[in-house]
C-alpha positions as CSV (number, residue, x, y, z in Angstrom):
1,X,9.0,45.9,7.9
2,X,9.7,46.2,4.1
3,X,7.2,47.3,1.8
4,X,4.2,45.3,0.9
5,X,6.1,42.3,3.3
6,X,2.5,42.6,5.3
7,X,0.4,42.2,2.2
8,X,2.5,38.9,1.0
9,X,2.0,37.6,4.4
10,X,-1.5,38.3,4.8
11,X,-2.1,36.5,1.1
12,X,-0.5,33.7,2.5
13,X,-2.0,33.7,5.9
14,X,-5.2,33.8,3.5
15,X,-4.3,30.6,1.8
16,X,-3.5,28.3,4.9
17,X,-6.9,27.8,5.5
18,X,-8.2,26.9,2.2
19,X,-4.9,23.7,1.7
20,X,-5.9,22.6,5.2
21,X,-9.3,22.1,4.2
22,X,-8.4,20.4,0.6
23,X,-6.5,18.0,2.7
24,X,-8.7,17.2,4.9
25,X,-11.3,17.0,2.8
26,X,-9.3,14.5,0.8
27,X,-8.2,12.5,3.3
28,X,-12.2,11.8,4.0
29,X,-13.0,10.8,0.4
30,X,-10.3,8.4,0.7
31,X,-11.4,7.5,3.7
32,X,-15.0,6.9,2.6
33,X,-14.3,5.2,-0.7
34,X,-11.8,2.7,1.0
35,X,-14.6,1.9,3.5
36,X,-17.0,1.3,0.3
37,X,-14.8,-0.6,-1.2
38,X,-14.1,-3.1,1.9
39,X,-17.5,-3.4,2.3
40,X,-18.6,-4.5,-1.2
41,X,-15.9,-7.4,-0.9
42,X,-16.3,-9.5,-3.5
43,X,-19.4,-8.4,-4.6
44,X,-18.9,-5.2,-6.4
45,X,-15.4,-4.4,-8.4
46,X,-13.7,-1.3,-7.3
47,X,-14.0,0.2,-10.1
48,X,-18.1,0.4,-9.7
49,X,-18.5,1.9,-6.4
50,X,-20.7,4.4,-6.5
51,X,-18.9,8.4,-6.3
52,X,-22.0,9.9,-5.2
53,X,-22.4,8.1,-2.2
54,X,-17.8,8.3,-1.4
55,X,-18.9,12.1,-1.2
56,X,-22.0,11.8,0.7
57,X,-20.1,9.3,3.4
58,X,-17.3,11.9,3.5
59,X,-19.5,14.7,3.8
60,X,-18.7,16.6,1.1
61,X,-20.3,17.5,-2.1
62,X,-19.6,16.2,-5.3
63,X,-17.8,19.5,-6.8
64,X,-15.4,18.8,-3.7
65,X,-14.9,14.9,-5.0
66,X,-14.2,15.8,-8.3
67,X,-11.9,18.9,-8.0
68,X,-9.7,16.5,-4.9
69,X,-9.9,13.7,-7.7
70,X,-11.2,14.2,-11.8
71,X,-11.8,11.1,-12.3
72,X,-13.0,7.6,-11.0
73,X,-9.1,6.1,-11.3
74,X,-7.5,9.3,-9.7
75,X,-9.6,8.4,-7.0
76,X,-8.6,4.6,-7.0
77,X,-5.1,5.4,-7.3
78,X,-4.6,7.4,-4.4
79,X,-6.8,4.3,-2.2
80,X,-4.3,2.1,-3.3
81,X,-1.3,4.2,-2.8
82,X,-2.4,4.6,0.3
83,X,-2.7,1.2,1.2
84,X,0.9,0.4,-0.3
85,X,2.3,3.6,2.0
86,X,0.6,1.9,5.3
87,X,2.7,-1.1,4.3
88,X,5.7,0.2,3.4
89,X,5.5,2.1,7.3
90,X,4.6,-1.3,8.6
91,X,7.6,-2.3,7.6
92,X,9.9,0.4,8.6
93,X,7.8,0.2,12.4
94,X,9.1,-3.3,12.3
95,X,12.8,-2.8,12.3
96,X,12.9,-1.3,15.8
97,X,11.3,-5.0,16.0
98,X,13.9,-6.9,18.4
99,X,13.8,-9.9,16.9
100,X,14.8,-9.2,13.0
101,X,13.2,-13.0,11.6
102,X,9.6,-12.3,13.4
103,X,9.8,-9.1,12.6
104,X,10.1,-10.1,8.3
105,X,7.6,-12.6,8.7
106,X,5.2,-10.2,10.6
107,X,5.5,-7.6,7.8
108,X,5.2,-10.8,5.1
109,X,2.0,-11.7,6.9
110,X,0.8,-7.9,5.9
111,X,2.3,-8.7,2.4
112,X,0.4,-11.7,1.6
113,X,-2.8,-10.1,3.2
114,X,-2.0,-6.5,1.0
115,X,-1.9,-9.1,-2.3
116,X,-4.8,-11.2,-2.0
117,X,-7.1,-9.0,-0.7
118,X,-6.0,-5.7,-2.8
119,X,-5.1,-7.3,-6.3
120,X,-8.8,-5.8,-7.8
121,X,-8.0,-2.5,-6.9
122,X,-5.0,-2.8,-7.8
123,X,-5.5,-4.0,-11.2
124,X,-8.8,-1.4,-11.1
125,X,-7.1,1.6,-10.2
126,X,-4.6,1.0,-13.2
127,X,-6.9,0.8,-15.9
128,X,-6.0,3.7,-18.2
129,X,-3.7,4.6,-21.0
130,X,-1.2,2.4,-22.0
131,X,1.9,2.3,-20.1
132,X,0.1,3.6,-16.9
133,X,-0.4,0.2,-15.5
134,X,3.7,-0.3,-15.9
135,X,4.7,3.3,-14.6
136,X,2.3,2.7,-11.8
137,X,3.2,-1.0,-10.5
138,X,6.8,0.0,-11.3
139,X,6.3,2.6,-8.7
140,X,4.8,0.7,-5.7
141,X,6.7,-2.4,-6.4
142,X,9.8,-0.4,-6.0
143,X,8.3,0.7,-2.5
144,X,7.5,-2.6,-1.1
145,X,10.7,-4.0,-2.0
146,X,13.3,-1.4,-0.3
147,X,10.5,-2.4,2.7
148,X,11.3,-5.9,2.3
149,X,15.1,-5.6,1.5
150,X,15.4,-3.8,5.2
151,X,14.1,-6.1,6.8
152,X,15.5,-9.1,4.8
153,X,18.9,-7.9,5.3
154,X,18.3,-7.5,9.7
155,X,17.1,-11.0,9.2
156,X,20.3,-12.4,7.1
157,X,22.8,-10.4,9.1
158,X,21.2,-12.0,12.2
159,X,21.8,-15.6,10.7
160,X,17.9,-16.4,10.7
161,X,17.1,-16.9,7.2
162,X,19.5,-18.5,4.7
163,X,22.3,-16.2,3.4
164,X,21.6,-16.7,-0.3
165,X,18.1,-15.6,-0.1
166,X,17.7,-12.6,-2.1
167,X,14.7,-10.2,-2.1
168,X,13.8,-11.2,-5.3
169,X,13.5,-14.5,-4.0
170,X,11.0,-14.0,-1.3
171,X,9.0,-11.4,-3.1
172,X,8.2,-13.9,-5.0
173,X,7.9,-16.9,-2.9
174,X,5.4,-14.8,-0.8
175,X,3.5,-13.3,-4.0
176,X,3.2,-17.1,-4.9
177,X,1.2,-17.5,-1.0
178,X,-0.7,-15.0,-1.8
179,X,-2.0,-15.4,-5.4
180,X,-2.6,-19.2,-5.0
181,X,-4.1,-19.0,-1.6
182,X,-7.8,-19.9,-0.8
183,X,-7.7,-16.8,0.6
184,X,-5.6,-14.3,3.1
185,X,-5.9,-16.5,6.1
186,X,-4.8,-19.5,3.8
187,X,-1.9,-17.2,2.4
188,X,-0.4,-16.7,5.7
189,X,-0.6,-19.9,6.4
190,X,1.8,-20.7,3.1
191,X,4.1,-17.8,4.3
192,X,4.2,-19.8,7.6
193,X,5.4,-22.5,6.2
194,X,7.8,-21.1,4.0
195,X,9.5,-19.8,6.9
196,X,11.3,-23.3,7.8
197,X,11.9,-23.5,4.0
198,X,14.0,-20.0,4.0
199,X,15.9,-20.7,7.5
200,X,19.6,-21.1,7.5
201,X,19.0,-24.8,7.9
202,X,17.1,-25.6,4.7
203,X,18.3,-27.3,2.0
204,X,20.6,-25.7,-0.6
205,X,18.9,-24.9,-3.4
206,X,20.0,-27.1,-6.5
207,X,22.1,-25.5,-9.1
């Protein structure tokens, strides 16, 4: 064993311990302040549930909460990320999906749901400096639509949707669902609809 090899691995040995736990404790205070913020609903904005009681439901103090996440929209940021990554895997789960047209309008029944029922946090977590907001929707929009351009392009090669429907195109038709719904369930019942629109025997669009 060369020199001092021991003492580099010991350091590191030393060090395992003490990521694992940041993680972990991380992955509770996301935990906890996603449950809070499901809870409040409607009734309190993300960006006003309390951080003393995220740490206390995650079991950790608040030096922990703060040093895992400065500030109130660090902390909102990573819930939301987090919540755009689950539906970005939802939608790679669904291409082993055998049939490619349920298996777009499954993961556009998450979509419409992620939409109506995330916008606030959403919009909360991005409060900041200017340009933030941009950098930041850039970045998750990006994710959600190679999601919904794999599954789009199953769907079209399979002959179930029409062949000129881009992923612009239903991005939008299904944002649409979602922001003017009554709510999610109402949303998914637009997106239902929409699916005879986008089949290969709709009408052609005009122009």
């Amino acid at each position: 064993m060369a020199p001092g090899t021991g003492g580099s691995a010991s350091k590191a040995d030393a060090n395992r311990p003490r990521r694992a736990d940041a993680s972990r404790n991380a992955a509770l205070l996301l935990a906890a302040a996603r449950e809070l913020i499901a809870e409040s609903g409607s009734g309190t904005a993300p960006d006003e549930i309390a951080l003393d009681e995220v740490a206390r439901r995650a079991g950790v103090g608040n030096a922990t909460l703060y040093r895992n996440f400065p500030t109130r929209g660090d902390l909102l940021v990573a819930v939301y990320a987090d919540e755009v990554a689950a539906l970005c895997r939802r939608g790679t789960g669904l291409l082993e999906d055998p049939s490619p047209v349920d298996a777009l309008f499954s993961w556009l029944d998450d979509f419409v749901t992620h939409v109506s029922t995330k916008r606030a946090l959403a919009l909360a977590a991005t409060e900041g400096p200017v340009g933030r907001r941009t950098e930041l929707f850039d970045r998750w929009h990006e994710s959600i639509r190679s999601a919904a351009a794999g599954l789009l392009d199953r769907a079209r090669e399979a002959g179930a949707v029409r062949p000129e429907l881009t992923v612009t195109d239903l991005l939008a038709l299904a944002s649409g669902a979602a922001l003017t719904g009554t709510d999610a369930a109402h949303a998914r019942r637009l997106t239902a609809l929409l699916r005879g629109g986008v089949g290969p025997g709709g009408n052609p669009a005009d122009g």
